[in-house]
Legacy VTK file of the C-alpha trace (Angstrom):
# vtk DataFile Version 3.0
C-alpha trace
ASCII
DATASET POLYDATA
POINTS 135 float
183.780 210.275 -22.139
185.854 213.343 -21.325
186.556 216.525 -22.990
187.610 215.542 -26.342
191.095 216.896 -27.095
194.309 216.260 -29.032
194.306 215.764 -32.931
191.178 216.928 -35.021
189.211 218.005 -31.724
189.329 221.314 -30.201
191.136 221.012 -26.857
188.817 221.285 -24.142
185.431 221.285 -25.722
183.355 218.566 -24.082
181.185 216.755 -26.652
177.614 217.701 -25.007
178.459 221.408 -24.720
178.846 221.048 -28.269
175.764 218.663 -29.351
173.359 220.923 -26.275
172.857 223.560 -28.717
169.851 223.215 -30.804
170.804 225.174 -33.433
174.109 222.993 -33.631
171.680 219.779 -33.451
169.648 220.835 -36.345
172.930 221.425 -38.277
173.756 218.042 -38.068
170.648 216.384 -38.674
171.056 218.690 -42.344
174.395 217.051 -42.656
173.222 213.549 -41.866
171.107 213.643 -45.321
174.046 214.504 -46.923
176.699 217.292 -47.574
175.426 220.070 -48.039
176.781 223.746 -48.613
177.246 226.171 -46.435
174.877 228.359 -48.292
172.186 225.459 -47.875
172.648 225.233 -43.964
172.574 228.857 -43.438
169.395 229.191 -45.365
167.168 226.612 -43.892
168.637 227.194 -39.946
167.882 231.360 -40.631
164.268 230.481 -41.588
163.730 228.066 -38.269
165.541 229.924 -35.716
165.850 233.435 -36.932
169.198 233.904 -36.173
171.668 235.775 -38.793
174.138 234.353 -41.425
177.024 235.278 -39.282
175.184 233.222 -36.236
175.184 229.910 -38.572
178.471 230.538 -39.994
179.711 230.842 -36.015
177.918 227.580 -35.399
179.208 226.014 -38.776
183.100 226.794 -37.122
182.178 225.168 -33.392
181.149 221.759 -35.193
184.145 221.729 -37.777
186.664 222.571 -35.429
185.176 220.253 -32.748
185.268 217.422 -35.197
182.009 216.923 -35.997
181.711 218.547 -39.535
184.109 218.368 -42.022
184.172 221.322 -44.899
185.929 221.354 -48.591
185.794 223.919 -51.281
184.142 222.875 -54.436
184.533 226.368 -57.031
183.595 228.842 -54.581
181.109 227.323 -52.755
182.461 225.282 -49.291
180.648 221.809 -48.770
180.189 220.446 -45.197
179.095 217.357 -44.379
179.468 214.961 -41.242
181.951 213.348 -39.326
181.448 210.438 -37.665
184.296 209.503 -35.053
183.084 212.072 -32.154
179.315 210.838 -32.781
180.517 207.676 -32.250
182.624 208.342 -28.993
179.076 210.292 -27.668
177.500 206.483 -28.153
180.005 204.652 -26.869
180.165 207.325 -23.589
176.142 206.732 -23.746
176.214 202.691 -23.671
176.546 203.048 -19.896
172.756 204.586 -19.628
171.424 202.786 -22.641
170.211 199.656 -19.886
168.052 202.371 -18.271
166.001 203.193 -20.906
166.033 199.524 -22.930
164.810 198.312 -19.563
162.198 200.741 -19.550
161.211 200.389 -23.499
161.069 196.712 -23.138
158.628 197.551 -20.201
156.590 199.584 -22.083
156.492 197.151 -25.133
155.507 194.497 -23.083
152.531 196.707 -20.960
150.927 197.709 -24.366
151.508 193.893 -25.483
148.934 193.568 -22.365
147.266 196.023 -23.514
146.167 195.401 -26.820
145.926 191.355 -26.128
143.407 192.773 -23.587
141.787 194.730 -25.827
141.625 192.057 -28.517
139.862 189.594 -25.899
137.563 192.071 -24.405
136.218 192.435 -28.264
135.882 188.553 -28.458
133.532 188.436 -25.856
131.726 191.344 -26.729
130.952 190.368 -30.619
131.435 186.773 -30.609
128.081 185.378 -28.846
126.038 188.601 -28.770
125.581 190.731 -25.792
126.900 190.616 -22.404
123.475 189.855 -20.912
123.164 186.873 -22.797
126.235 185.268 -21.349
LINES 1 136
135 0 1 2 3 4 5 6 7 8 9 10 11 12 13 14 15 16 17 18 19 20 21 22 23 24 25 26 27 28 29 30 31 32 33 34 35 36 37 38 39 40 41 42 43 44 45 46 47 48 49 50 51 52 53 54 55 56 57 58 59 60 61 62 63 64 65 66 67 68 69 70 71 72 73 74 75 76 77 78 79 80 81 82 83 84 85 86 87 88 89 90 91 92 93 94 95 96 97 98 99 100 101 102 103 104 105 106 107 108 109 110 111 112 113 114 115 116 117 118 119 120 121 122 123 124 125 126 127 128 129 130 131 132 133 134
């Protein structure tokens, strides 16, 4: 992945610089349960950061116009919700790394596997024929 530029992107804003922020992360995971107005957003992301209306509204304009938040007016209230195309160009930059952590999952799946057959035989022989001193 490069800088995402040319049609619905902002030229020149990489993806990560927009998805490091964590008040810009938070943002989205509020959109991914659905559109929700701006009034919404700024409420809940005031009350867990602290920051000011302005601040969200500022953060609201960096995801729309790097393409990942879409906004329409419905009376007088203006409904964002999100856009999927420059989450999915993050994933497909991120399918290069994914093989060092599914290598590394798979690991760990198959040490507590051990683990917990270990555990599971360890009990056998502890309750099955009474106590270790009989055996």
């Amino acid at each position: 992945m490069t800088y995402i530029s040319g049609g619905w992107h902002s030229p020149g804003v990489h993806a990560l610089d927009v998805l490091g922020d964590p008040v810009r992360r938070r943002i989205l995971e509020l959109l991914a349960e659905g559109e929700r107005s701006s009034g919404e957003v700024s409420s809940v992301v005031r009350a867990e950061f602290g920051i000011s209306q302005p601040a969200v509204s500022q953060h609201l304009r960096v995801l729309r116009e790097a393409g990942f938040a879409s906004v329409r007016a419905e009376g007088t209230r203006r409904l964002y919700a999100v856009e999927a195309a420059p989450l999915r160009e993050v994933d497909r930059w991120l399918d290069r790394f994914r093989g060092f952590w599914e290598q590394r999952l798979d690991a760990l799946g198959t040490e507590l596997a051990r683990g917990k057959r270990q555990r599971r035989v360890d009990q056998e022989r502890g309750g099955g024929s009474g106590t270790d001193a009989e055996t």
